[in-house]
C-alpha positions as CSV (number, residue, x, y, z in Angstrom):
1,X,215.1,79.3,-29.8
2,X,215.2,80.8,-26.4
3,X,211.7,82.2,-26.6
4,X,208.3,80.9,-25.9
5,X,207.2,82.1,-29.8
6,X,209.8,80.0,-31.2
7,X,211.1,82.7,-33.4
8,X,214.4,84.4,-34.1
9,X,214.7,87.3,-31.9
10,X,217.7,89.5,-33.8
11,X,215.9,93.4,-33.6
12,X,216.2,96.1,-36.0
13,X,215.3,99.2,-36.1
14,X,214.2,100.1,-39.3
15,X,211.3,98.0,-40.9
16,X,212.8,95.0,-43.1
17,X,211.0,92.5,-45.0
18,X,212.3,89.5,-46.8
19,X,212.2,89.2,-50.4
20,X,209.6,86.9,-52.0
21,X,212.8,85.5,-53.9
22,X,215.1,85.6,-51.0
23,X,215.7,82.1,-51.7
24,X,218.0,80.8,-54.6
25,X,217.4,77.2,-55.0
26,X,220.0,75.4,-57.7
27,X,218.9,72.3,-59.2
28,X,221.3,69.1,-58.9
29,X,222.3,67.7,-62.2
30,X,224.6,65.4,-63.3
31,X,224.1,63.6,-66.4
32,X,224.3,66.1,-69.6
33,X,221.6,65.5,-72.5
34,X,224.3,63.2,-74.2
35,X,225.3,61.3,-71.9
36,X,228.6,62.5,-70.5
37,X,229.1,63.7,-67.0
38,X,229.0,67.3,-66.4
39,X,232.9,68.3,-65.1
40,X,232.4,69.1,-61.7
41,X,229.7,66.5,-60.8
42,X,230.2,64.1,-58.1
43,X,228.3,61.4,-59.1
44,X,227.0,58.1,-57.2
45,X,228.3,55.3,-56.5
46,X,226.6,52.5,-58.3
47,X,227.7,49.5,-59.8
48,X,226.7,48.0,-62.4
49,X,223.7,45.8,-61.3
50,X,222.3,48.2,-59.8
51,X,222.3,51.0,-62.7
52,X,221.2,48.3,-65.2
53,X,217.9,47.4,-63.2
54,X,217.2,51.1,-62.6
55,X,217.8,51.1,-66.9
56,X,215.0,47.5,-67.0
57,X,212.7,48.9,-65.1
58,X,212.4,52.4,-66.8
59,X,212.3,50.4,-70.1
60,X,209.6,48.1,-68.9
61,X,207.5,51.1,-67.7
62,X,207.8,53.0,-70.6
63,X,206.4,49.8,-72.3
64,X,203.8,48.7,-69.9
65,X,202.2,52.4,-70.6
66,X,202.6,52.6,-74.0
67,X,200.6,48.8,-74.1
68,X,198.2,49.6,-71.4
69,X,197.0,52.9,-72.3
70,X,196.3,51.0,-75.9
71,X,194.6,48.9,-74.3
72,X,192.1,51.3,-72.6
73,X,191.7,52.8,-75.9
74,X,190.1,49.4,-76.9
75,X,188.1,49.0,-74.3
76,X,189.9,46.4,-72.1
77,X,190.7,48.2,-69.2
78,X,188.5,50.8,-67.7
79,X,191.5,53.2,-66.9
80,X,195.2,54.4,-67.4
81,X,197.9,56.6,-66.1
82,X,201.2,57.1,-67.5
83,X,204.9,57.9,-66.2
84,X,206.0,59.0,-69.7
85,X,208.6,61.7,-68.8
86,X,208.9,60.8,-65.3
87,X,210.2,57.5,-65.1
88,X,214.4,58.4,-64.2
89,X,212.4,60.2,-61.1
90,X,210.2,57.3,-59.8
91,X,213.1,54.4,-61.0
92,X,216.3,56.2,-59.5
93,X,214.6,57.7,-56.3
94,X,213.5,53.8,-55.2
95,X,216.9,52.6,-56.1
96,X,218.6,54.8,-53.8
97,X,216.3,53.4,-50.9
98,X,216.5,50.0,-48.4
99,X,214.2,47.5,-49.9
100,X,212.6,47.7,-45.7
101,X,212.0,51.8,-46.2
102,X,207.8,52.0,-46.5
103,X,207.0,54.3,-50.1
104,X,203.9,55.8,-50.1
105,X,203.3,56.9,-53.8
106,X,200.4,59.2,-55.4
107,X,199.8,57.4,-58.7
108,X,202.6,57.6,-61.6
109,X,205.2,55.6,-59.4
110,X,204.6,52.6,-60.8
111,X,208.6,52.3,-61.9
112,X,209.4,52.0,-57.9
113,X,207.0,49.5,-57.6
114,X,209.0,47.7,-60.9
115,X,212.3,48.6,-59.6
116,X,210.9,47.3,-56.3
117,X,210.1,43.8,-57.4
118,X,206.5,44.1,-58.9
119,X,205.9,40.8,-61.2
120,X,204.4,41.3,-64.9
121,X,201.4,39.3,-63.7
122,X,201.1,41.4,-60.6
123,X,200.4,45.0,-62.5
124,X,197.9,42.8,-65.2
125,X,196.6,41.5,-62.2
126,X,195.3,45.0,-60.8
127,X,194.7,46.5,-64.0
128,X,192.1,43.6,-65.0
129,X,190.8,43.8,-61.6
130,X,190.7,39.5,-61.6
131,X,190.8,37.2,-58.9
132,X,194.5,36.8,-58.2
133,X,194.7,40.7,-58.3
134,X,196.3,41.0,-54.6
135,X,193.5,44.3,-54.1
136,X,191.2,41.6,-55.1
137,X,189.4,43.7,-57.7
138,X,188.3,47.0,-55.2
139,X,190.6,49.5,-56.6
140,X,190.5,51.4,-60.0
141,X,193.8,50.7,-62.4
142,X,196.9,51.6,-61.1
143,X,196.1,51.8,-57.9
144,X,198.8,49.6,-56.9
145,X,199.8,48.1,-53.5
146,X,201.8,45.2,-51.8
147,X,202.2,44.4,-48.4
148,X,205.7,42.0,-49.6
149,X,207.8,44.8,-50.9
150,X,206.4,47.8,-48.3
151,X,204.7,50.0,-51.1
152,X,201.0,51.1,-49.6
153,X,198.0,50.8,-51.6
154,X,197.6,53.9,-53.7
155,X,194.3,56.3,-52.9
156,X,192.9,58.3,-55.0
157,X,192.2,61.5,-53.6
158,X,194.8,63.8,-53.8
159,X,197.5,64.4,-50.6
160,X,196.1,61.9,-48.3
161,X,199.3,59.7,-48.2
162,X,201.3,63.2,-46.8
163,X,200.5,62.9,-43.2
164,X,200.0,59.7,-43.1
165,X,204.0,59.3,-44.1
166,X,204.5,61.5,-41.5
167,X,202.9,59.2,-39.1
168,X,204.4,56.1,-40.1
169,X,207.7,57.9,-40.2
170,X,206.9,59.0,-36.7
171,X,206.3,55.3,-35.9
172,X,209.8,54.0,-37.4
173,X,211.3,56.6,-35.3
174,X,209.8,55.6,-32.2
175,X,210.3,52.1,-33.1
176,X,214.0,52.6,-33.4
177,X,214.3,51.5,-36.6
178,X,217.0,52.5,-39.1
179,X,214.3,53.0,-41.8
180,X,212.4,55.7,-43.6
181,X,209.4,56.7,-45.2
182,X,209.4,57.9,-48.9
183,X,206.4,59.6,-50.2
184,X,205.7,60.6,-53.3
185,X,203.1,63.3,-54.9
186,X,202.9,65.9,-57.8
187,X,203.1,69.6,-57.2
188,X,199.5,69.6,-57.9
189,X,199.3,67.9,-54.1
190,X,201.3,70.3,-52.8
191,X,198.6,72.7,-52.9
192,X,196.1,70.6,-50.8
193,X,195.7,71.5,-46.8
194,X,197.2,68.2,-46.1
195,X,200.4,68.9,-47.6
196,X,200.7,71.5,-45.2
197,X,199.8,69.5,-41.9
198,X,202.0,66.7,-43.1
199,X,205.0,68.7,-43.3
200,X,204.5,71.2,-40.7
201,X,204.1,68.0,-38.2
202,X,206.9,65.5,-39.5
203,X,209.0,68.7,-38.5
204,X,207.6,68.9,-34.9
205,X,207.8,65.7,-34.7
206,X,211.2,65.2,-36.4
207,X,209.9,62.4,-38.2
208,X,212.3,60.9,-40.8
209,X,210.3,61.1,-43.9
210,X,211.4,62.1,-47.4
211,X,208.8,64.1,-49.3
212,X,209.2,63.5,-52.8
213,X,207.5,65.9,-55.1
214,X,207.4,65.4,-58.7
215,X,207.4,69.0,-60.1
216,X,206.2,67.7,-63.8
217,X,205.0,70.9,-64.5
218,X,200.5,70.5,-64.6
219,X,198.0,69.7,-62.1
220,X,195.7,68.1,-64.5
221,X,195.2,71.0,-67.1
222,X,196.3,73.6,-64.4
223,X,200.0,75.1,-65.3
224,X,202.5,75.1,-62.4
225,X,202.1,79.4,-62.8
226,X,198.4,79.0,-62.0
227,X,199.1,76.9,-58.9
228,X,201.6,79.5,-57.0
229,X,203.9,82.0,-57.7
230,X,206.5,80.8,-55.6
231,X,209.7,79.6,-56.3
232,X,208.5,75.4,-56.9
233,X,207.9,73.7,-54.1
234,X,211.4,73.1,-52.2
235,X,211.3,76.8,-50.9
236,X,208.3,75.6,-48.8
237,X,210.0,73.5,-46.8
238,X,212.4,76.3,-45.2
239,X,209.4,77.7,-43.9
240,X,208.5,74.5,-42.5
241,X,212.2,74.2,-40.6
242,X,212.8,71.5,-43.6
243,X,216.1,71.2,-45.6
244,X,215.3,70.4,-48.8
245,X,217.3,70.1,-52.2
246,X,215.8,70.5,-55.9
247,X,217.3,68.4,-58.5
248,X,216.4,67.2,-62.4
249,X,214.1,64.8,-62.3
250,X,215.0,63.8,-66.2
251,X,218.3,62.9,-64.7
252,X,219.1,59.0,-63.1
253,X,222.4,59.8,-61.3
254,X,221.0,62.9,-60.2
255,X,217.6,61.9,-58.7
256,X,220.0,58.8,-57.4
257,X,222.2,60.7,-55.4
258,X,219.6,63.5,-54.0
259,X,217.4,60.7,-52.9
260,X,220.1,58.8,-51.4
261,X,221.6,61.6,-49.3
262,X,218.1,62.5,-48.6
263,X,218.1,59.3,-46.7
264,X,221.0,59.7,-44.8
265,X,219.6,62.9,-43.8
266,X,216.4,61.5,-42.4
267,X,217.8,58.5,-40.2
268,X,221.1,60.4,-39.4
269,X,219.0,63.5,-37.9
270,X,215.8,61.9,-37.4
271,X,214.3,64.7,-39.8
272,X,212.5,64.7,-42.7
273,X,213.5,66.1,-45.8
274,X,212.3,67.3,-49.2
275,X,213.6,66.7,-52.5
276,X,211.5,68.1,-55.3
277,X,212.3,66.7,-59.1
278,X,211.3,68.8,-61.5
279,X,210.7,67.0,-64.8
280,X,207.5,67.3,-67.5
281,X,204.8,64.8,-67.7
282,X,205.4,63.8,-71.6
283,X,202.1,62.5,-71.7
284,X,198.3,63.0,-70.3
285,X,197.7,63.1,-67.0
286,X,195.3,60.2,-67.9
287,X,193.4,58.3,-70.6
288,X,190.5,60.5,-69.5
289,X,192.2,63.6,-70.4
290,X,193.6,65.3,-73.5
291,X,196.7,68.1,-73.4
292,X,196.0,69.4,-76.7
293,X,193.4,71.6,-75.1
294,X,196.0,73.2,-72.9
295,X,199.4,73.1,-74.4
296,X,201.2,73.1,-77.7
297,X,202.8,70.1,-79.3
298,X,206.2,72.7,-79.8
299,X,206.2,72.8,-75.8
300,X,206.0,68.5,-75.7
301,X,208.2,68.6,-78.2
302,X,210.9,70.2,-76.7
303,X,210.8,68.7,-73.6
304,X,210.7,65.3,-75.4
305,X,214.1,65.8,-76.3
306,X,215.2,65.8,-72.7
307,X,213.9,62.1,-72.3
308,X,215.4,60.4,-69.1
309,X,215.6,57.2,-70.3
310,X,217.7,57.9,-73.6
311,X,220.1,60.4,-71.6
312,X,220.4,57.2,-69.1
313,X,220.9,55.0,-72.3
314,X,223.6,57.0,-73.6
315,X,225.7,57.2,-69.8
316,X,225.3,53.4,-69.6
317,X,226.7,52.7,-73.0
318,X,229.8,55.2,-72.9
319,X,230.5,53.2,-70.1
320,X,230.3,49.9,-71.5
321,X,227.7,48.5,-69.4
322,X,224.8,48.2,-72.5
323,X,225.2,46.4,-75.6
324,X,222.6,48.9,-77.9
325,X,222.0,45.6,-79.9
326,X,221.6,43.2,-77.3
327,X,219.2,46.2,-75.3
328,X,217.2,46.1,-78.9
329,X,216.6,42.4,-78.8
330,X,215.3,42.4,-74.9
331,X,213.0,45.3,-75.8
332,X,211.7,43.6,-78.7
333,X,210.8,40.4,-76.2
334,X,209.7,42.3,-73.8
335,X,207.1,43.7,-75.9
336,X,205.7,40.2,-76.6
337,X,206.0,39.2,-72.8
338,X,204.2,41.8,-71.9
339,X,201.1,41.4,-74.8
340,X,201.1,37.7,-73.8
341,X,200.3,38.3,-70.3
342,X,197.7,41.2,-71.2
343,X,195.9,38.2,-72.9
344,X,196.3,36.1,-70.2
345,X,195.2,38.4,-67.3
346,X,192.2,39.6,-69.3
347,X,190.6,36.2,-69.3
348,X,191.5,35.4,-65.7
349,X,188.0,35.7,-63.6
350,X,186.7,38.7,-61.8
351,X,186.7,38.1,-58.3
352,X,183.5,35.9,-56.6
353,X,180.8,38.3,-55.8
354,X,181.6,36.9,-52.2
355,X,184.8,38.7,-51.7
356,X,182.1,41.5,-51.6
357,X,181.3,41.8,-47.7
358,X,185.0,40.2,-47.0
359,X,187.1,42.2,-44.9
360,X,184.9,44.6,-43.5
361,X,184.7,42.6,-40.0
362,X,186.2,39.4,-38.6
363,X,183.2,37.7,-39.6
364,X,180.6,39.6,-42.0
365,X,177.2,40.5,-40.0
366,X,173.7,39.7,-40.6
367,X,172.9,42.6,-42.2
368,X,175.7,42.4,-44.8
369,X,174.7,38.5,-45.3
370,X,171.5,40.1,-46.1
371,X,172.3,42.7,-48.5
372,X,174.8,40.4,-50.6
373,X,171.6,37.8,-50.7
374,X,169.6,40.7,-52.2
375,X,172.3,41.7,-54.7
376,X,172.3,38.4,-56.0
377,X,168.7,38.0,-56.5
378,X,168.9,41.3,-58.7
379,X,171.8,39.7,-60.8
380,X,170.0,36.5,-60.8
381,X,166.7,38.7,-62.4
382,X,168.8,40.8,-64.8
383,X,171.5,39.0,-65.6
384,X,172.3,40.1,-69.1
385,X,173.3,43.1,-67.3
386,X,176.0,41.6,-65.1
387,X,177.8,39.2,-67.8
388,X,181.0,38.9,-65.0
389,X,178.9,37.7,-62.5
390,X,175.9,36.1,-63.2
391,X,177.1,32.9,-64.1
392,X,179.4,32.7,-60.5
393,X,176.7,33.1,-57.7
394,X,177.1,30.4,-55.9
């Protein structure tokens, strides 16, 4: 731009205006429903570790949730979100990442956390809240975090970890660092004030973040055609001076390759980019809700056939990389690995009462000393009433 309103200054001279549809945004897909590759795909290059871990850890996911949501159903865990549906999205977009790239995620990314390293005993860990839990016990279920494999600590409210990508990405950038910022969030986010400022200042200041929305189709109870009328979410970014590239989120290869030429278009260009999956949450949005009340089971069922982790199945054994026997065996174990360590985390301590007033300041004050003393007189009077502490005061 020449001009000190940094906007296009071609004249006409009869009034004009753009159509609300003037965009046409095509969705990237590579993968058909059984399996084969569409004939004019270009599909990534991965070999044949790599496409087998994406595979484990959508597997071990789909488990984990199916296991842990049961177990909030019996009382064992206060809390429970699911990536039913959305696993392919979460899995493949990590995969296409270097293992030093920061991910900021929302809370249904727990297969990048897998893909990224997470251990079994980590995820119990957090969702019993226990001692060895690396949050140590402050954060509801799911809200996942390590510092080891550069995934932030999940927040709960909604959109928060938008600008703050935008910093960090800033921060690599000035750094000099060959590295980028993923962040994920659902289209529900998008609607939040701080989608906006995050965006509009990664472009200003050419940060290189990728923003990564999972279009799964409900904010909560709230359909996508409640939220806006617009065409999804990708159109958004063009206003913001943001390419941006719209793909199937039900597809591996094709969330795979989006991500990972997202990537090269953030460090390349120093610019951030959006990709925007568009897949369907199969499930609730969490064990506090129920869908029933705002969609049919035809419409579940329908997109249930479009299952990302089947349609991956299927490419990985036309290609001879999965035995379907051999995949049945490991599932089978896996689902006793992952009851046995259920049992264990569940009987592993909550953290000391101590741990409390930790972290806060160098050295807790007087007045937190205080208060933590007065907390523990009240246990120590009604102790029926704190069976996970009373009996670890001292």
């Amino acid at each position: 731009m020449t001009n000190p309103n940094n906007a296009t200054a071609n004249t006409v001279h009869q009034a004009l205006f753009i159509g609300a549809n003037a965009l046409d945004i095509p969705t990237l897909r590579i993968l058909r429903d059984d399996g084969s590759l569409y004939a004019d795909a270009s599909p990534p290059v991965l070999d044949r570790e790599t496409a087998l871990r994406m595979y484990d850890s959508m597997v071990f996911i789909r488990i984990l949730d199916e296991r842990m949501l049961a177990a909030q159903r019996q009382g064992r865990i206060s809390f429970y979100m699911q990536c039913l549906g959305e696993e392919a999205a979460t899995v493949a977009s990590a995969a296409a990442l270097d293992r030093q790239d920061m991910i900021m995620a929302q809370y249904r990314e727990q297969g990048a956390l897998r893909y990224r390293g997470f251990t079994l005993a980590q995820f119990m860990n957090q969702l019993f809240s226990n001692e060895r839990d690396l949050g140590k016990g402050r954060q509801m279920p799911v809200h996942y975090g390590s510092r080891d494999i550069h995934f932030m600590t999940i927040s709960s409210p909604l959109a928060t970890q938008i600008p703050q990508a935008s910093g960090y990405a800033y921060a690599q950038r000035l750094q000099g660092l060959d590295n980028t910022t993923l962040c994920y969030f659902g289209e529900g986010a998008a609607s939040e004030g701080d989608f906006h400022a995050g965006l509009n200042m990664a472009a200003v200041l050419q940060a290189p973040v990728i923003f990564f929305c999972r279009n799964n189709g409900y904010a909560i109870s709230t359909p996508a055609s409640e939220q806006f009328i617009g065409d999804g979410i990708a159109c958004r970014a063009v206003g913001y001076g943001i390419q941006a590239i719209r793909v199937d989120g039900a597809d591996a290869l094709a969330v795979y390759e989006a991500t990972r030429l997202a990537r090269k278009q953030a460090i390349e260009q120093q610019e951030p980019v959006l990709v925007e999956a568009v897949a369907y949450r199969l499930g609730a949005h969490s064990s506090s809700d129920d869908p029933s009340g705002y969609r049919s089971r035809e419409e579940e069922e329908r997109w249930r056939k479009q299952d990302p982790i089947a349609r991956y199945r299927l490419w990985l054994v036309n290609r001879g990389w999965l035995d379907e026997a051999a995949d049945q065996i490991a599932t089978d174990a896996l689902r006793q690995e992952i009851l046995e360590a259920l049992k264990e985390a569940e009987q592993v301590p909550k953290p000391h009462i101590d741990t409390l007033i930790s972290d806060v300041y160098a050295e807790p004050t007087a007045g937190l000393r205080a208060q933590l003393e007065a907390l523990k007189e009240h246990i120590r009077h009604y102790p029926d009433a704190y069976p996970a502490t009373a009996g670890r005061l001292d």
